[in-house]
PDB file of N, CA, C and O in Angstrom:
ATOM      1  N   UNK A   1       3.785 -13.469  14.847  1.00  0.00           N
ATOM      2  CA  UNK A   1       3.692 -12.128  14.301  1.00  0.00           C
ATOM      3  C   UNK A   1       2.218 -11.780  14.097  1.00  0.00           C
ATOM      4  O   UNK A   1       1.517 -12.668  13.611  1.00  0.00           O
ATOM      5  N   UNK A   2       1.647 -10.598  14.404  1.00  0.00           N
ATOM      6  CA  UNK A   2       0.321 -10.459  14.379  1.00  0.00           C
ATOM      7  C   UNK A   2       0.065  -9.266  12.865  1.00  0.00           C
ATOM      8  O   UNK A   2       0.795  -8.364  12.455  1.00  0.00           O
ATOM      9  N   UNK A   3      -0.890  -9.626  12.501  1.00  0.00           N
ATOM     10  CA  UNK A   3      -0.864  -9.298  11.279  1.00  0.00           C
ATOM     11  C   UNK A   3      -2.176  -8.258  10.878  1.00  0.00           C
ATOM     12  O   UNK A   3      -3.210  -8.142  11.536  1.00  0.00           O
ATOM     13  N   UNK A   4      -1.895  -7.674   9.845  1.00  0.00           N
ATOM     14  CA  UNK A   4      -3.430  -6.934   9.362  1.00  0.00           C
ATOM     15  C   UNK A   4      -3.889  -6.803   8.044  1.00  0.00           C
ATOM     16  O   UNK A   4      -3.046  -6.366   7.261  1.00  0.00           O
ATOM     17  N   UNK A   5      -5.225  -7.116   7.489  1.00  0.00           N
ATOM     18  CA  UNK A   5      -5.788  -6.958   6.462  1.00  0.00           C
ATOM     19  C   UNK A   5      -5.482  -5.767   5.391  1.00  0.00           C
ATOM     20  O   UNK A   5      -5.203  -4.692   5.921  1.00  0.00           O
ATOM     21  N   UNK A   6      -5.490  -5.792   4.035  1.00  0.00           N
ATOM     22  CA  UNK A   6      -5.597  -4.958   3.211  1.00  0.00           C
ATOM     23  C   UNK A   6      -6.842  -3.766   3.547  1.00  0.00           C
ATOM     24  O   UNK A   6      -6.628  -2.566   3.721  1.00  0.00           O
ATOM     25  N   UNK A   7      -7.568  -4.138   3.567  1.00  0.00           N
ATOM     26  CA  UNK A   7      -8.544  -2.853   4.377  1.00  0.00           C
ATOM     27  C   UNK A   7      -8.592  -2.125   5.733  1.00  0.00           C
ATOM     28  O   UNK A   7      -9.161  -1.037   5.816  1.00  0.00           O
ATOM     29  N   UNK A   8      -7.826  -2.883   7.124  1.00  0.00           N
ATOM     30  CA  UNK A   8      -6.793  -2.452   8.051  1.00  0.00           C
ATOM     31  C   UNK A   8      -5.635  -1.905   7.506  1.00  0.00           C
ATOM     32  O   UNK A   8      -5.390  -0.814   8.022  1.00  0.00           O
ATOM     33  N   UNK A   9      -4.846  -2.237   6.677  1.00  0.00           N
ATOM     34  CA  UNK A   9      -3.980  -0.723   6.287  1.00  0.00           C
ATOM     35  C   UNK A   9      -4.657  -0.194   5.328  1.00  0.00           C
ATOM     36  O   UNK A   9      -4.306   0.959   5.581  1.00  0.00           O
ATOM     37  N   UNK A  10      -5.308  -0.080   4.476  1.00  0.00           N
ATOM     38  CA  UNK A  10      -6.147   1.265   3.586  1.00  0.00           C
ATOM     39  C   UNK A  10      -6.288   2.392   4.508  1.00  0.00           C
ATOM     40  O   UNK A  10      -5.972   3.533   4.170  1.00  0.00           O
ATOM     41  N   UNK A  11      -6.917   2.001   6.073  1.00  0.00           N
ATOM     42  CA  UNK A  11      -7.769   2.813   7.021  1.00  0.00           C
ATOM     43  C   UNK A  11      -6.322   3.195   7.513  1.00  0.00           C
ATOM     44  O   UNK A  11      -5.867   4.245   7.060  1.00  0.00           O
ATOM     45  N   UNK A  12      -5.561   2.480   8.370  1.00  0.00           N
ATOM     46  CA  UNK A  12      -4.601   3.151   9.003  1.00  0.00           C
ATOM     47  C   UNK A  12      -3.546   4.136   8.201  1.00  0.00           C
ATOM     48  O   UNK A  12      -3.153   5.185   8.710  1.00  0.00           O
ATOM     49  N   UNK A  13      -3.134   3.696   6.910  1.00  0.00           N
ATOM     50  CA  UNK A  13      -2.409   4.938   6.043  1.00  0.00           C
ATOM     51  C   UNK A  13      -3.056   5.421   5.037  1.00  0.00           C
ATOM     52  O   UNK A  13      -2.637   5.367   3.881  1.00  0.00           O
ATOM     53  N   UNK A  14      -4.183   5.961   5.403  1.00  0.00           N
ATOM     54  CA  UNK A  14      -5.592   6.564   4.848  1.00  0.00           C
ATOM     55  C   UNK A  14      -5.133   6.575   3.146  1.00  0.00           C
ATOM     56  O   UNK A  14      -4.701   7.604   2.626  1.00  0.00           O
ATOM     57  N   UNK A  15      -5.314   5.125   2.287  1.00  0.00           N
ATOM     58  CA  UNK A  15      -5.225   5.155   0.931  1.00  0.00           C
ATOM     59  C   UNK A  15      -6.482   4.071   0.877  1.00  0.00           C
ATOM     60  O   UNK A  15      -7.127   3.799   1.890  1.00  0.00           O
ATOM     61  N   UNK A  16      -6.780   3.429  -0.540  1.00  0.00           N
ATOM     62  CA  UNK A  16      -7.959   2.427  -0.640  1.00  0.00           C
ATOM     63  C   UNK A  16      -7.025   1.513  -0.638  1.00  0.00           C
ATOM     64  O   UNK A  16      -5.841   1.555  -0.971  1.00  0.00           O
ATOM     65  N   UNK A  17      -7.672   0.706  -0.238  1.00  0.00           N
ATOM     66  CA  UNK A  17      -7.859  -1.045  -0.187  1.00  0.00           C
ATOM     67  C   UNK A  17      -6.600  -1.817  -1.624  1.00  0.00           C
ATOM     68  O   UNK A  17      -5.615  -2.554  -1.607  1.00  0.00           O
ATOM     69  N   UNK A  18      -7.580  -0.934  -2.914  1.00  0.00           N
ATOM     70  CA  UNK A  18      -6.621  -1.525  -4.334  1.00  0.00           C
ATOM     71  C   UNK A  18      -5.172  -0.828  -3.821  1.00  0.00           C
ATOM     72  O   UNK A  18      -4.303  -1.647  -3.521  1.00  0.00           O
ATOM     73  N   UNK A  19      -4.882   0.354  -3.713  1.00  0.00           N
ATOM     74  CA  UNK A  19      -3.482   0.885  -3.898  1.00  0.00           C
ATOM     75  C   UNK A  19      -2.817   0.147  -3.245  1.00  0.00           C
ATOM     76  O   UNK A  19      -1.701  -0.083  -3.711  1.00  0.00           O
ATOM     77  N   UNK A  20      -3.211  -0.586  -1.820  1.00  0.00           N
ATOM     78  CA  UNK A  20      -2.881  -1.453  -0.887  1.00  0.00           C
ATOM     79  C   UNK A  20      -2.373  -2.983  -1.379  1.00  0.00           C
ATOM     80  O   UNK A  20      -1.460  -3.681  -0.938  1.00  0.00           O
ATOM     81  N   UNK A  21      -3.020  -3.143  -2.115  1.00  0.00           N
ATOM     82  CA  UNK A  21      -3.215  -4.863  -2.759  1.00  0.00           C
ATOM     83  C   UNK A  21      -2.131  -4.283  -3.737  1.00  0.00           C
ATOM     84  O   UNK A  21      -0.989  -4.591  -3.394  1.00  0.00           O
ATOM     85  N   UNK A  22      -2.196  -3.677  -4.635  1.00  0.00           N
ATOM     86  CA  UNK A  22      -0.948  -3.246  -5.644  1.00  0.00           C
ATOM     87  C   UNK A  22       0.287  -3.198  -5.313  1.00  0.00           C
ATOM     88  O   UNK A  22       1.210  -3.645  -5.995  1.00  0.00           O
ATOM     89  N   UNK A  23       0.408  -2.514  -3.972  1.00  0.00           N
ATOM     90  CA  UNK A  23       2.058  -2.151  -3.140  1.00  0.00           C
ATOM     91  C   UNK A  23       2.230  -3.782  -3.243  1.00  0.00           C
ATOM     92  O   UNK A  23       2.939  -4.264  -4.127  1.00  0.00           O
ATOM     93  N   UNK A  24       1.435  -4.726  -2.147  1.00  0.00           N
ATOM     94  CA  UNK A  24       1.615  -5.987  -2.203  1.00  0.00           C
ATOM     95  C   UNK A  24       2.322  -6.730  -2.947  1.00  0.00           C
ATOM     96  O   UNK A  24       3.316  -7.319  -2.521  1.00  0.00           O
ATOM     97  N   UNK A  25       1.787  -6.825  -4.508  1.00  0.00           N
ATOM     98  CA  UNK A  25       1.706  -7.291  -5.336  1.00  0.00           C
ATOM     99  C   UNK A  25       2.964  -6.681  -5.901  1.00  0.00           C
ATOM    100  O   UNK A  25       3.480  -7.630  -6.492  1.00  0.00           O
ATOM    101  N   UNK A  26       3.687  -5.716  -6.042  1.00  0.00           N
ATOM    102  CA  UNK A  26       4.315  -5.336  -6.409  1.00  0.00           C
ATOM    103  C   UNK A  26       5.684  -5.717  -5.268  1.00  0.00           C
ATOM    104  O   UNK A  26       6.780  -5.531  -5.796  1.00  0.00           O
ATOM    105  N   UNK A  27       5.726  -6.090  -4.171  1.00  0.00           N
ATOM    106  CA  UNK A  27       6.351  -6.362  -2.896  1.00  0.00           C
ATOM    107  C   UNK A  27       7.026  -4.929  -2.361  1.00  0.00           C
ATOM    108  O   UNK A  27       8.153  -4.814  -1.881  1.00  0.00           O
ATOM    109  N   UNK A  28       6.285  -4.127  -2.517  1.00  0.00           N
ATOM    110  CA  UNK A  28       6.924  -3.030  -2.187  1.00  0.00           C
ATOM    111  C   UNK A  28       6.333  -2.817  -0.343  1.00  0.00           C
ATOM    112  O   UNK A  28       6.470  -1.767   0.284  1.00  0.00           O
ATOM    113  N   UNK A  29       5.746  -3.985   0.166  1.00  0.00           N
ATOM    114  CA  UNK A  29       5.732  -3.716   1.622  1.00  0.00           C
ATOM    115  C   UNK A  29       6.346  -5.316   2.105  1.00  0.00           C
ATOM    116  O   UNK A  29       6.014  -6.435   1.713  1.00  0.00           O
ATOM    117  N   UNK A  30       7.415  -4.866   3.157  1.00  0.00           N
ATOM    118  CA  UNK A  30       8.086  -6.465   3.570  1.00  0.00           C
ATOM    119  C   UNK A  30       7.215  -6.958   4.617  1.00  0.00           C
ATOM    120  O   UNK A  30       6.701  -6.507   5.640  1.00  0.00           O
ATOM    121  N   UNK A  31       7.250  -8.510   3.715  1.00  0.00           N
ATOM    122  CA  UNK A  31       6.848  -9.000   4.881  1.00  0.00           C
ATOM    123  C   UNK A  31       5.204  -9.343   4.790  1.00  0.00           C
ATOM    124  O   UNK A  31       4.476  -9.888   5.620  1.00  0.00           O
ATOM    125  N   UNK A  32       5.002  -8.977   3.872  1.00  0.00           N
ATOM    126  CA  UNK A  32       3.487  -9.020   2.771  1.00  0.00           C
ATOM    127  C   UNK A  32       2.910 -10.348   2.734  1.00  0.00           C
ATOM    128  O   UNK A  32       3.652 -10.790   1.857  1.00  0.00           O
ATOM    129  N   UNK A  33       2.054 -11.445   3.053  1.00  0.00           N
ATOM    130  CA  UNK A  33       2.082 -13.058   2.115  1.00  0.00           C
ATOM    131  C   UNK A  33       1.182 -12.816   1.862  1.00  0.00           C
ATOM    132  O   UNK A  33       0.552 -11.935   2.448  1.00  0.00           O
ATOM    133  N   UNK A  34       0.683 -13.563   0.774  1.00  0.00           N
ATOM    134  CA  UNK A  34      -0.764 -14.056   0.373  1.00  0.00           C
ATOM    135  C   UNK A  34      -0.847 -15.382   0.571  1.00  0.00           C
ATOM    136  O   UNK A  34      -0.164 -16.392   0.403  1.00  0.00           O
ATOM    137  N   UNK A  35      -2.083 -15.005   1.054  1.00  0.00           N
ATOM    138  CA  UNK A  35      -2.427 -16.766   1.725  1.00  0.00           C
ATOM    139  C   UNK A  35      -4.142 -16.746   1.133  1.00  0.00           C
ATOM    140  O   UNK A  35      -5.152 -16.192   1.564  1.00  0.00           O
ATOM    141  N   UNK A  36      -3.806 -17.874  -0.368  1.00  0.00           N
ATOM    142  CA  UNK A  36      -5.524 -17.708  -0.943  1.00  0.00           C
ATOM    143  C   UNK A  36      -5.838 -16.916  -1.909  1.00  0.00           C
ATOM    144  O   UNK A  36      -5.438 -17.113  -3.056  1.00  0.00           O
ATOM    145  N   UNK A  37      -6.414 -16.156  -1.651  1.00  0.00           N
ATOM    146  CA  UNK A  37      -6.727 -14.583  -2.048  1.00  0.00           C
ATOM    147  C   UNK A  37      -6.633 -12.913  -1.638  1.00  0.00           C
ATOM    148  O   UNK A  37      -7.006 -11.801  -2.010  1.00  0.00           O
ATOM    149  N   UNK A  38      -5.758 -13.694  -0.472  1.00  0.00           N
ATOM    150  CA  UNK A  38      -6.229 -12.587   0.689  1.00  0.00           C
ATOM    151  C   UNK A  38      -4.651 -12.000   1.225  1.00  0.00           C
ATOM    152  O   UNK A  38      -4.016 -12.668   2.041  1.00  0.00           O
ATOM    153  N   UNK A  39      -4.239 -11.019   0.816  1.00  0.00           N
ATOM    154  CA  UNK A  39      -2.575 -10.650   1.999  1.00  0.00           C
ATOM    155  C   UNK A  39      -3.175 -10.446   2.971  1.00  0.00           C
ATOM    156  O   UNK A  39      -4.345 -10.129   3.183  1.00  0.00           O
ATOM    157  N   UNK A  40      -2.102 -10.688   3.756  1.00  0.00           N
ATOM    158  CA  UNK A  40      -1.825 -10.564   4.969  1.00  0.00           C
ATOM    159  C   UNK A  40      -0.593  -9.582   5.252  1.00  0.00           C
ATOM    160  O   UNK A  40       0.456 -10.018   4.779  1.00  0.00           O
ATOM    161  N   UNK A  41      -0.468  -8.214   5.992  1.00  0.00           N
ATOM    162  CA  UNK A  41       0.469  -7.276   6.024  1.00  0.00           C
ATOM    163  C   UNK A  41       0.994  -7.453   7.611  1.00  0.00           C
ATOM    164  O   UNK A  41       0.076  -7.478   8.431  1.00  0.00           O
ATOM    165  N   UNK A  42       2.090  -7.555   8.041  1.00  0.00           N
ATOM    166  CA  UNK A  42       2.716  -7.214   9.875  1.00  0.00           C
ATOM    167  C   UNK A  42       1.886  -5.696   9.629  1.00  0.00           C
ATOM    168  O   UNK A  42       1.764  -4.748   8.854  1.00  0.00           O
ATOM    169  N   UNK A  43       1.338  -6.392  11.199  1.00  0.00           N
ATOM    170  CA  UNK A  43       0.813  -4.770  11.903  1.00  0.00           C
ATOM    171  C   UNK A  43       1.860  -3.408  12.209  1.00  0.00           C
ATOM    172  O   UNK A  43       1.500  -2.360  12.745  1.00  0.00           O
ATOM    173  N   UNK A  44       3.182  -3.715  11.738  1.00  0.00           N
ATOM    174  CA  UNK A  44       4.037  -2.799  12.141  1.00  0.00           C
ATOM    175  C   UNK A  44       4.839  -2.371  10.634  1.00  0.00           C
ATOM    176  O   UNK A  44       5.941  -1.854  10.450  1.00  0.00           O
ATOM    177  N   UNK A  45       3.859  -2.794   9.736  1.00  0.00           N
ATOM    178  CA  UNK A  45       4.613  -2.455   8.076  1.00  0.00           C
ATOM    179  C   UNK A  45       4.287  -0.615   8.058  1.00  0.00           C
ATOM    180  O   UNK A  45       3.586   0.197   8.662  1.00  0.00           O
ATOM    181  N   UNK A  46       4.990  -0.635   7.292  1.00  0.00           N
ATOM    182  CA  UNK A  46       4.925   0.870   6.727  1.00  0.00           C
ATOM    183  C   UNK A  46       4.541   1.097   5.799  1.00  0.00           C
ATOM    184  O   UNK A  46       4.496   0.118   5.054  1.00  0.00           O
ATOM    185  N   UNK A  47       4.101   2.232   5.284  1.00  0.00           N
ATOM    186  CA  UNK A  47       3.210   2.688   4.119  1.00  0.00           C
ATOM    187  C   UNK A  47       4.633   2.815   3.456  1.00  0.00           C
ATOM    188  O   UNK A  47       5.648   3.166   4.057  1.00  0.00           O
ATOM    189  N   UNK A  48       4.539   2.419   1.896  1.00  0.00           N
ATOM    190  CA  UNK A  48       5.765   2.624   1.241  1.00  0.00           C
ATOM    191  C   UNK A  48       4.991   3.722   0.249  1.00  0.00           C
ATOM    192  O   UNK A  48       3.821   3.930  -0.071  1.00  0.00           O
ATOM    193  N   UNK A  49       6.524   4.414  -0.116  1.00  0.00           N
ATOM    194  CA  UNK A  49       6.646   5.411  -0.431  1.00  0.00           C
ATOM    195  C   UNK A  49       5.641   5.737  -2.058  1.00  0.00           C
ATOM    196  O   UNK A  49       5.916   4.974  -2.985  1.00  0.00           O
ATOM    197  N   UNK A  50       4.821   6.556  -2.260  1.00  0.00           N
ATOM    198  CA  UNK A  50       3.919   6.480  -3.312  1.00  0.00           C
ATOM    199  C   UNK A  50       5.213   7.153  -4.425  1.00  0.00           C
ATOM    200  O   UNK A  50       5.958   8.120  -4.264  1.00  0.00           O
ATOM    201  N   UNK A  51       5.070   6.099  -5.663  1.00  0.00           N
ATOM    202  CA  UNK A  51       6.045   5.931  -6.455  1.00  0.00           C
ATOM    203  C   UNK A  51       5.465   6.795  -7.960  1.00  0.00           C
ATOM    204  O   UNK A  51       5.990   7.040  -9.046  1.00  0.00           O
ATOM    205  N   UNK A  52       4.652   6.967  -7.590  1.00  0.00           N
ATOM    206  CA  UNK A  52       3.420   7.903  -8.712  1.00  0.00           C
ATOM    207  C   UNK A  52       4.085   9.576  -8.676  1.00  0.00           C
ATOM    208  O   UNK A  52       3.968  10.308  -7.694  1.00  0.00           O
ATOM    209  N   UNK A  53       4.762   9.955  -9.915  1.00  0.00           N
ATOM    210  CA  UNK A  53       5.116  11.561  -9.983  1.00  0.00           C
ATOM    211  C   UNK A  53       4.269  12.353 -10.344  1.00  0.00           C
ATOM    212  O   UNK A  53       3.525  11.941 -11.233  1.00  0.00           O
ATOM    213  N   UNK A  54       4.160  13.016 -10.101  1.00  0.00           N
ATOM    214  CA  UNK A  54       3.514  14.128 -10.756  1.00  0.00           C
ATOM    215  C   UNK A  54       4.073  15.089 -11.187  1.00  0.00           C
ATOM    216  O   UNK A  54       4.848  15.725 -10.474  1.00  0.00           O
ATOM    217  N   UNK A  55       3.788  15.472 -12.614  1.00  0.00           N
ATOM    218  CA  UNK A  55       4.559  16.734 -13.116  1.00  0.00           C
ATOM    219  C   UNK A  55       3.999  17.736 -12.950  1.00  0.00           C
ATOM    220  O   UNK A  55       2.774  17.667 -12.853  1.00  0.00           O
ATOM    221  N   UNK A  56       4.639  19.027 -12.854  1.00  0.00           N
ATOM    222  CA  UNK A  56       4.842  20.748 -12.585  1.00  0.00           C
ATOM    223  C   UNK A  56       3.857  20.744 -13.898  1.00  0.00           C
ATOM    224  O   UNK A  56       4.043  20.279 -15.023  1.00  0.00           O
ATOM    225  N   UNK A  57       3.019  21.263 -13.470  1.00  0.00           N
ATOM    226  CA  UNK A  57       2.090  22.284 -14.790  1.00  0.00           C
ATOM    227  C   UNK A  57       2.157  23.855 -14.690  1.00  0.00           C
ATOM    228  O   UNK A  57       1.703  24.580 -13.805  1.00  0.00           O
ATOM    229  N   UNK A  58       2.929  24.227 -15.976  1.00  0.00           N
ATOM    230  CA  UNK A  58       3.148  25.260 -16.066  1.00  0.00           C
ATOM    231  C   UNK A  58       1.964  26.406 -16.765  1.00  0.00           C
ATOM    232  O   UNK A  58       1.033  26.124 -17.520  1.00  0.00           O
ATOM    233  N   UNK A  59       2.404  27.919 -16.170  1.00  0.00           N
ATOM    234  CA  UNK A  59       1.345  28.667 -15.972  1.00  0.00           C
ATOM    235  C   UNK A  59       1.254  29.520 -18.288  1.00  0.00           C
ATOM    236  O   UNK A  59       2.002  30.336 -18.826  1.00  0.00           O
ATOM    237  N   UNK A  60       0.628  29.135 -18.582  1.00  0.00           N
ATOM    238  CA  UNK A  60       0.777  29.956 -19.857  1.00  0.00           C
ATOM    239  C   UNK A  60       0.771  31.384 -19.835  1.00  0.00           C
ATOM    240  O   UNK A  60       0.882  32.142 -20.797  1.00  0.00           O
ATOM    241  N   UNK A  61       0.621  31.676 -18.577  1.00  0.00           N
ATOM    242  CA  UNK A  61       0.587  33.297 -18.413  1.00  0.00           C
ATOM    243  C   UNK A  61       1.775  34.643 -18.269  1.00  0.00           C
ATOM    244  O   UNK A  61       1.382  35.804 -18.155  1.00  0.00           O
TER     245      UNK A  61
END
């Protein structure tokens, strides 16, 4: 299986490097290992879904 760096997917699903290491860490991308210090992601993972809401700010007007 050929694989890619945390900073190879930052660039390819244009987020940083940390949000990357977090999904990881969190196993929210399959197929993820850490080996060391370092994941390792399949070159064919997918960006998982950003789990961060944001609420409606309403207009006081």
């Amino acid at each position: 299986m050929n694989y890619m760096t945390v900073r190879e997917a930052g660039e390819k699903w244009g987020i940083g490097g940390r949000m990357v290491t977090l999904y990881c860490a969190a196993g929210r991308i399959k197929g993820a290992e850490k080996i060391g210090n370092m994941w390792l992601l399949p070159k064919d993972a997918e960006k998982p879904e950003d789990g961060r809401v944001k609420r409606e700010v309403q207009s006081g007007k």
